[in-house]
Structure formats: C-alpha cells, structure tokens
Backbone as JSON Lines, residues from 0, in Angstrom:
{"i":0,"aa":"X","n":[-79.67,-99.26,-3.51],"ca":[-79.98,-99.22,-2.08],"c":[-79.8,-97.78,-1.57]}
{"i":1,"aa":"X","n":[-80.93,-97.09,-2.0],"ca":[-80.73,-95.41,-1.38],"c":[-80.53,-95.19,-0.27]}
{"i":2,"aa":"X","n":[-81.09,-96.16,1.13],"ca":[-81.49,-95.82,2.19],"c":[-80.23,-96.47,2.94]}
{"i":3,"aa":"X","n":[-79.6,-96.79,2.05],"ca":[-78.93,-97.97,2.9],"c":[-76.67,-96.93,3.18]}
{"i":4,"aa":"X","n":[-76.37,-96.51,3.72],"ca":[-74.75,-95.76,3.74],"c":[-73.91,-96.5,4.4]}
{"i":5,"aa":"X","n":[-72.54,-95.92,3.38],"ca":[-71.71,-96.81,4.4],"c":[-70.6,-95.3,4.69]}
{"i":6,"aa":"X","n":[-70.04,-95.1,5.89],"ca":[-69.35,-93.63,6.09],"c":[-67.99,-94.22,6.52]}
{"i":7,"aa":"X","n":[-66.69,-93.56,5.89],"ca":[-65.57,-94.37,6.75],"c":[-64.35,-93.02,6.98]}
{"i":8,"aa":"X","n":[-64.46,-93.47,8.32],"ca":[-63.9,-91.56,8.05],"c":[-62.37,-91.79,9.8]}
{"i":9,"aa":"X","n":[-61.15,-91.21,9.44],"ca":[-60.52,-91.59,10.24],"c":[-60.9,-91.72,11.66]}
{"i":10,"aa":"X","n":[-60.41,-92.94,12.93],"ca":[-60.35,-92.63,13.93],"c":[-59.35,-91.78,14.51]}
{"i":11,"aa":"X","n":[-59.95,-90.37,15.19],"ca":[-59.11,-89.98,16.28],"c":[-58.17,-90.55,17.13]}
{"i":12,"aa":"X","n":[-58.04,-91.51,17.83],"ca":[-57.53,-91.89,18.68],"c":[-56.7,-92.96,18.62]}
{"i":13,"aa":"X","n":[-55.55,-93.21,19.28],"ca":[-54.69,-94.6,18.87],"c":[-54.96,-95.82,19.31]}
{"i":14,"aa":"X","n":[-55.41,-96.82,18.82],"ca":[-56.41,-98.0,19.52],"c":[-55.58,-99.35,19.33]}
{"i":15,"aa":"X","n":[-55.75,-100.24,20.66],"ca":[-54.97,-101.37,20.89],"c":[-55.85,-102.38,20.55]}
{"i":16,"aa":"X","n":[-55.9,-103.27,19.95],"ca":[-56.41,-105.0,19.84],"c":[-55.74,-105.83,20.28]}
{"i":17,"aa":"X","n":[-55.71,-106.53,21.6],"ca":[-55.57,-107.57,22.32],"c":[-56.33,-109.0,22.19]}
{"i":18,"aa":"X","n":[-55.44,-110.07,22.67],"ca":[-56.37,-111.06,22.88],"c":[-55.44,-111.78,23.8]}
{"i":19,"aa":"X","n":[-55.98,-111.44,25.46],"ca":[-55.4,-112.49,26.28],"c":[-53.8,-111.91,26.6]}
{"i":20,"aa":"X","n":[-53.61,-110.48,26.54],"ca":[-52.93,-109.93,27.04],"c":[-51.61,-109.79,25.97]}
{"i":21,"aa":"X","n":[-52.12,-110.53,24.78],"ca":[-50.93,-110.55,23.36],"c":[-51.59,-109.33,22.76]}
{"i":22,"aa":"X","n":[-50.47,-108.52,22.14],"ca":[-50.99,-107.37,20.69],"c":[-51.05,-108.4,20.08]}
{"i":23,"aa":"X","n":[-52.4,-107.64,19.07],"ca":[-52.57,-108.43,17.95],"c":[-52.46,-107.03,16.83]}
{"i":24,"aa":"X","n":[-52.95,-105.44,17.23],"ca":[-52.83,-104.49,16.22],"c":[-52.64,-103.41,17.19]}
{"i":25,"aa":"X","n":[-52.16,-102.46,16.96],"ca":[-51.81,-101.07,17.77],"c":[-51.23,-99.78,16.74]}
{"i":26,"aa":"X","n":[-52.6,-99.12,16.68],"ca":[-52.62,-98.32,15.45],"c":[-52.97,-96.42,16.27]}
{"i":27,"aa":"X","n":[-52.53,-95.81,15.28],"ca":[-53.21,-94.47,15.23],"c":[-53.69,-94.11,14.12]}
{"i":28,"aa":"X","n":[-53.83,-95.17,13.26],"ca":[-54.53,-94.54,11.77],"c":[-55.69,-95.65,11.12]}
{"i":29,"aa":"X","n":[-56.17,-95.92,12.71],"ca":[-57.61,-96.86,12.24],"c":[-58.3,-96.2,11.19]}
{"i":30,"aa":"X","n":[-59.53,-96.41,10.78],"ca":[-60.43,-96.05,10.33],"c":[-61.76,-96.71,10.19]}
{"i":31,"aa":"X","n":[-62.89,-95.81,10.71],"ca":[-63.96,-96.0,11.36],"c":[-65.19,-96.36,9.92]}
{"i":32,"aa":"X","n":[-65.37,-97.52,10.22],"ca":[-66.48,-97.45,9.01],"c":[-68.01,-98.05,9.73]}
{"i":33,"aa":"X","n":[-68.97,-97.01,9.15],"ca":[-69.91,-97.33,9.88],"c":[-71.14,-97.45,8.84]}
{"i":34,"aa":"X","n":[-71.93,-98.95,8.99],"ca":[-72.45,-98.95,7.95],"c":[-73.99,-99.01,8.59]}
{"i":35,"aa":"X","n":[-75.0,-98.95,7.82],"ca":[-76.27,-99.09,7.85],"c":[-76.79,-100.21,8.52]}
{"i":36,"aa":"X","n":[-77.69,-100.27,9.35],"ca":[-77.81,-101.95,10.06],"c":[-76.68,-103.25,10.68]}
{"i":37,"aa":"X","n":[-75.47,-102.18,10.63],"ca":[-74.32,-102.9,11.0],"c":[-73.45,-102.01,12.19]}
{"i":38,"aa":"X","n":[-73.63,-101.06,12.54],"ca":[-73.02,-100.57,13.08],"c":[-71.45,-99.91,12.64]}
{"i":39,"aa":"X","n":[-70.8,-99.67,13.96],"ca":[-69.46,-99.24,13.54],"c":[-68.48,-100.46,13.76]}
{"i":40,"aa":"X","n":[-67.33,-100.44,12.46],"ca":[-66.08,-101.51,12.81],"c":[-64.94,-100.66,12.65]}
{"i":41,"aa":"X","n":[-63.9,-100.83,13.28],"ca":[-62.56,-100.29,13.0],"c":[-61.83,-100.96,12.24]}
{"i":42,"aa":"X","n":[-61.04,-100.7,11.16],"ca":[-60.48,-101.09,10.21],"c":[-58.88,-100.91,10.61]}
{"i":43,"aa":"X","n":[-57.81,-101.73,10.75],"ca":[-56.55,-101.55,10.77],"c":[-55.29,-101.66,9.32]}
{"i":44,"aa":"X","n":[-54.6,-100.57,9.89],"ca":[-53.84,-101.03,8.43],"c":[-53.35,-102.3,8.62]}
{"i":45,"aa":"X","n":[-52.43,-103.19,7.58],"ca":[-52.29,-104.0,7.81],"c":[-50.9,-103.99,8.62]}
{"i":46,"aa":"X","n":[-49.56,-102.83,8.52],"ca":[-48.7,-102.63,8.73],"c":[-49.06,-102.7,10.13]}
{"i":47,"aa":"X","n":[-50.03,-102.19,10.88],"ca":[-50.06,-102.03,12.2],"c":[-50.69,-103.23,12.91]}
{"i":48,"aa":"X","n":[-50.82,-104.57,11.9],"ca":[-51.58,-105.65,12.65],"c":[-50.26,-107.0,12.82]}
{"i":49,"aa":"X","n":[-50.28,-107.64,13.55],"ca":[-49.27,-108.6,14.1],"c":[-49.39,-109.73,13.0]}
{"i":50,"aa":"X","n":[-49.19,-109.83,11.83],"ca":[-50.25,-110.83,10.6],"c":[-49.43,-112.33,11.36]}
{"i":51,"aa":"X","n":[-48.35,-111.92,12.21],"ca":[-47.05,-113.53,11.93],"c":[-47.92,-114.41,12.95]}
{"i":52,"aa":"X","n":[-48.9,-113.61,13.66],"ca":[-49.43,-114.54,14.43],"c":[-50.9,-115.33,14.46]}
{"i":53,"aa":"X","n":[-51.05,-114.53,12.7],"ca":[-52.15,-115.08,11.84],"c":[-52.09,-115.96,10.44]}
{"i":54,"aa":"X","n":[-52.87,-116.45,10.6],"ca":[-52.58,-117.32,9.22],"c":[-54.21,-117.85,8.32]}
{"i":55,"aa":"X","n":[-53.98,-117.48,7.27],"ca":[-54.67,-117.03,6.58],"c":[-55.85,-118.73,6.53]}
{"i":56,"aa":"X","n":[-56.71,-118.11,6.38],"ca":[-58.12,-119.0,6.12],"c":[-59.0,-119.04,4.62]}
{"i":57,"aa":"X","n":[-59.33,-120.55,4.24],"ca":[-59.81,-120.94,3.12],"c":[-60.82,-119.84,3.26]}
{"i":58,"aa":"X","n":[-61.82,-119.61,4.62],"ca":[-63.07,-118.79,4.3],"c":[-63.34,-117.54,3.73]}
{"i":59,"aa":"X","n":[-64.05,-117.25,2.9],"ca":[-64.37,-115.98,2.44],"c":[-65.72,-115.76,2.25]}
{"i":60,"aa":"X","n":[-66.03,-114.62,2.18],"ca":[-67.4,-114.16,1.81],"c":[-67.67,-112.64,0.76]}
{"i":61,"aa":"X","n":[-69.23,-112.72,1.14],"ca":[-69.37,-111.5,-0.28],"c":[-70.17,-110.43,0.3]}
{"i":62,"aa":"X","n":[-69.53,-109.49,0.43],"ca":[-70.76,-107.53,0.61],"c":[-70.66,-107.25,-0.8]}
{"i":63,"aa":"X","n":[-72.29,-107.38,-1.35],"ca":[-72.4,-106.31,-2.2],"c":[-71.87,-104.92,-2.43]}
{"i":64,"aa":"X","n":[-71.65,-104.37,-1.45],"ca":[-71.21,-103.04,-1.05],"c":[-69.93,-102.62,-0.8]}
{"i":65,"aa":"X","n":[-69.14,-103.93,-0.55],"ca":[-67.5,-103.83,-0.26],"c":[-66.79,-104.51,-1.13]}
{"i":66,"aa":"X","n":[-67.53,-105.79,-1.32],"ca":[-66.62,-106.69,-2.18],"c":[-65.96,-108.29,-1.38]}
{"i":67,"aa":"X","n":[-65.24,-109.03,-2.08],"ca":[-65.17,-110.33,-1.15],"c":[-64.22,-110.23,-0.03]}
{"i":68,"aa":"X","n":[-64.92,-110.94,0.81],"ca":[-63.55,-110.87,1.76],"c":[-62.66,-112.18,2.27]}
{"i":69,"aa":"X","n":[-61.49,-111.8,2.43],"ca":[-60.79,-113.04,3.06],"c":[-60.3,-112.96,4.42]}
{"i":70,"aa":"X","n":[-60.21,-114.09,5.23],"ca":[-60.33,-113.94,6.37],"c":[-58.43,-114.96,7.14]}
{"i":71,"aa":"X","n":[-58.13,-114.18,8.12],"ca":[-57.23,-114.63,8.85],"c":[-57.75,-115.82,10.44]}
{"i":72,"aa":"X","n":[-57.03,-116.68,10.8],"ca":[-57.62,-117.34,12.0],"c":[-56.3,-116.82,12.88]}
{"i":73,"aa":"X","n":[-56.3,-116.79,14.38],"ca":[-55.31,-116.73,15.61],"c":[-55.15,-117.68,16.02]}
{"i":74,"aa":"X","n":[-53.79,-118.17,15.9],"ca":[-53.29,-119.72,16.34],"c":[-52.6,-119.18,17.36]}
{"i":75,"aa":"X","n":[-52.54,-118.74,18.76],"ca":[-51.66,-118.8,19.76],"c":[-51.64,-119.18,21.25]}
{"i":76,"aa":"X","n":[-50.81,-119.78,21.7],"ca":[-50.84,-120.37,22.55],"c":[-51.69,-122.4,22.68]}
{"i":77,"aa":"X","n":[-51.62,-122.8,21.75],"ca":[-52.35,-123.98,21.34],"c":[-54.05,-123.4,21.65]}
{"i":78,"aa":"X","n":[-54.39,-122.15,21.03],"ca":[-55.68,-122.13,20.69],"c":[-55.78,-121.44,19.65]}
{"i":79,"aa":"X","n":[-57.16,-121.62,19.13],"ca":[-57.24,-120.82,17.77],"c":[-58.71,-120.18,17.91]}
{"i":80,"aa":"X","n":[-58.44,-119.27,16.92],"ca":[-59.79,-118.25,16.96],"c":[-60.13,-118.07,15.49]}
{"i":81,"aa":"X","n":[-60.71,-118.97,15.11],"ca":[-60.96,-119.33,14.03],"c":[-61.26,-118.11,12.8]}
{"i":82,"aa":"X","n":[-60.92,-117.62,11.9],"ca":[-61.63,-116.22,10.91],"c":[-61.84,-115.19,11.63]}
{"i":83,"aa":"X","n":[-60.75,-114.8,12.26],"ca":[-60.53,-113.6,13.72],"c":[-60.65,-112.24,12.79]}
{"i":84,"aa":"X","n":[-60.04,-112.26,11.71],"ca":[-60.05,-111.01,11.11],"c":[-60.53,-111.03,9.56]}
{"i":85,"aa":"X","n":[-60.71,-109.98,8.89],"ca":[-60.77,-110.35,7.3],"c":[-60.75,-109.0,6.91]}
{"i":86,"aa":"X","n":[-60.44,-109.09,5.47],"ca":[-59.56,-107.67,4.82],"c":[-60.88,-108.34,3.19]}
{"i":87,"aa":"X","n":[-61.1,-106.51,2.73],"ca":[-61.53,-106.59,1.25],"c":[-60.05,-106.23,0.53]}
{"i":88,"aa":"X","n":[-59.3,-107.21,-0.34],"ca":[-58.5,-107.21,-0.82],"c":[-58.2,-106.3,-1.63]}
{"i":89,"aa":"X","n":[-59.54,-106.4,-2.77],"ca":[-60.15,-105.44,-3.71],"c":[-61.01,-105.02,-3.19]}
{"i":90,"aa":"X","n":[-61.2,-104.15,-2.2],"ca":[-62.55,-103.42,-2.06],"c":[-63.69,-102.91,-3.28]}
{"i":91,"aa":"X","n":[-64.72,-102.64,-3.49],"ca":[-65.25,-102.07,-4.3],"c":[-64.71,-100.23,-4.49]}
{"i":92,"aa":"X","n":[-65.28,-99.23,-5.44],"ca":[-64.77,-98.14,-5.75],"c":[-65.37,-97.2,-4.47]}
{"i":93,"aa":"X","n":[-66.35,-97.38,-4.07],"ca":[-66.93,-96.82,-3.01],"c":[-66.58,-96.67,-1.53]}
{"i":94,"aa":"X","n":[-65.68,-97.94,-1.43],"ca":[-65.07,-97.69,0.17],"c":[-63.9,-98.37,-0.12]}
{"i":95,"aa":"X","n":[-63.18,-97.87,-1.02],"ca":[-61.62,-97.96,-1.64],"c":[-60.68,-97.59,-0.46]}
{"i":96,"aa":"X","n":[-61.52,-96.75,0.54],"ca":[-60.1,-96.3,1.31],"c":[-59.95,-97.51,2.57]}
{"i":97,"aa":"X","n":[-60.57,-99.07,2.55],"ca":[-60.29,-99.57,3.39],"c":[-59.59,-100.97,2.46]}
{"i":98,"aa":"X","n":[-58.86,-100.67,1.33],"ca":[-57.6,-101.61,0.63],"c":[-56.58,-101.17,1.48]}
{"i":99,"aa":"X","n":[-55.9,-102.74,1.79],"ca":[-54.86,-102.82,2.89],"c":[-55.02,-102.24,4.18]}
{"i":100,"aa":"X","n":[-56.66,-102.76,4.8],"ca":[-57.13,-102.62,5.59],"c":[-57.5,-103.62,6.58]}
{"i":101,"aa":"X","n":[-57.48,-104.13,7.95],"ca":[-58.52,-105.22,8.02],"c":[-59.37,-104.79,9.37]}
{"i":102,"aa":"X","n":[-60.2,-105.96,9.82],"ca":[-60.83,-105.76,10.46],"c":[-61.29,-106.79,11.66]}
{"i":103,"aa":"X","n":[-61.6,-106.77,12.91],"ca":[-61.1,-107.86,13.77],"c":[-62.9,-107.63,14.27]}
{"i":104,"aa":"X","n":[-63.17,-109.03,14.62],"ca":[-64.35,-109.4,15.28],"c":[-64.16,-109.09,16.37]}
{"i":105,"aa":"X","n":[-64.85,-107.63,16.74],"ca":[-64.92,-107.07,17.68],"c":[-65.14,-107.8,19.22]}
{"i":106,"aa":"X","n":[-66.33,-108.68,19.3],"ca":[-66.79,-109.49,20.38],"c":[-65.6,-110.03,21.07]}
{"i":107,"aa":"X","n":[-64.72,-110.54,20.09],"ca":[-63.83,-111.8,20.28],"c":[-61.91,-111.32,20.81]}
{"i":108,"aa":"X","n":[-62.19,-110.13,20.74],"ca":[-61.14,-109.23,21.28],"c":[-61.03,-108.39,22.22]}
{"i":109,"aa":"X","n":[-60.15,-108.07,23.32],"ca":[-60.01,-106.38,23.39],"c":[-59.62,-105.27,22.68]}
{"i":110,"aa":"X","n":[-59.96,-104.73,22.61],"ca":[-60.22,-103.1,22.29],"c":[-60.13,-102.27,23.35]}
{"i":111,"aa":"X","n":[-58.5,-101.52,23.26],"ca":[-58.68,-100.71,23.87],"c":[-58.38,-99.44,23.23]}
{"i":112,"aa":"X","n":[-59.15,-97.87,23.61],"ca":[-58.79,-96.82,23.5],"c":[-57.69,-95.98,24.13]}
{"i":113,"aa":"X","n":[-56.5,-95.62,23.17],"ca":[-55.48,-94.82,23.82],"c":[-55.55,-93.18,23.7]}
{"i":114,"aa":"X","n":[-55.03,-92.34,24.64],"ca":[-54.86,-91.19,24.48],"c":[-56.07,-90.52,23.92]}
C-alpha cells in the first residue's frame, strides 16, 4: 500500500480525556498518529489512563497496518460505554512506538487541550 501512511509523532501539548466531568486520561506524552483516510487519533500511555475505571472487553479487531486490537468498555456511574478505548498490544514493527499505548473514541469523549 504505497499511497497509503501512517505518521506518529509526539503531541505538544498536555491533553485531558473526560467523560461527564470524570478523568479518564491526563497526559503530556500523547502521541499523535495520523493515518491515511482516517485522520488523526491521540494515543495515551497507559500509565496516564484511569484503566480501574475500565474493564476490559471480549471485542477485538484487525489493522493490517497496526496489528490486533483489544478493547476496554467504561462502567461508571451505572452506565457503560461500551469498547471506549483499545490498545495494539503487539503493535506491528512499523508503528511500534504506540505499544503500551491506547486510544479513546474520540466522538464519545471530551478532549481537552492544556497549556
């Protein structure tokens, strides 16, 4: 796939993920991966994501390009947000630098930019 890139290169800035006024991640060492026909996602370490208030999901899936992924759901407050996040465990060799990384469905969150 010649035409096709994926670029992942640090975010500048220290960025909050909310949902409903709870942290869910609050990082300064996101990292920005931006792929071809997909746009940009921010990737969190995992150290900087709240995991106790996630719990892990049967679902997974497959990027040719990244590798499989597994996915977390948000159980709080008696609601859930079903496969809220998902991490390439094993990433592939090509975008290796997002192991022990994850990544939150943007739509379904706030995002905010700090500093």
């Amino acid at each position: 796939m010649e035409d096709y890139k994926i670029d992942i290169n640090p975010y500048p800035k220290r960025v909050r993920v909310c949902y409903k006024g709870t942290t869910l991640a609050d990082s300064r060492s996101a990292l920005q991966l931006e792929e071809t026909r997909h746009g940009q996602v921010l990737y969190f370490p995992m150290a900087d994501v709240n995991m106790d208030l996630l719990e892990a999901s049967d679902h997974q899936t497959h990027c040719p390009l990244k590798g499989d992924a597994s996915y977390w759901s948000l159980h709080l407050d008696g609601e859930s947000l079903d496969n809220l996040i998902w991490a390439y465990k094993h990433p592939f060799e090509g975008v290796s630098q997002i192991d022990g990384y994850v990544a939150f469905y943007q739509d379904r969150v706030d995002i905010e930019i700090l500093e």
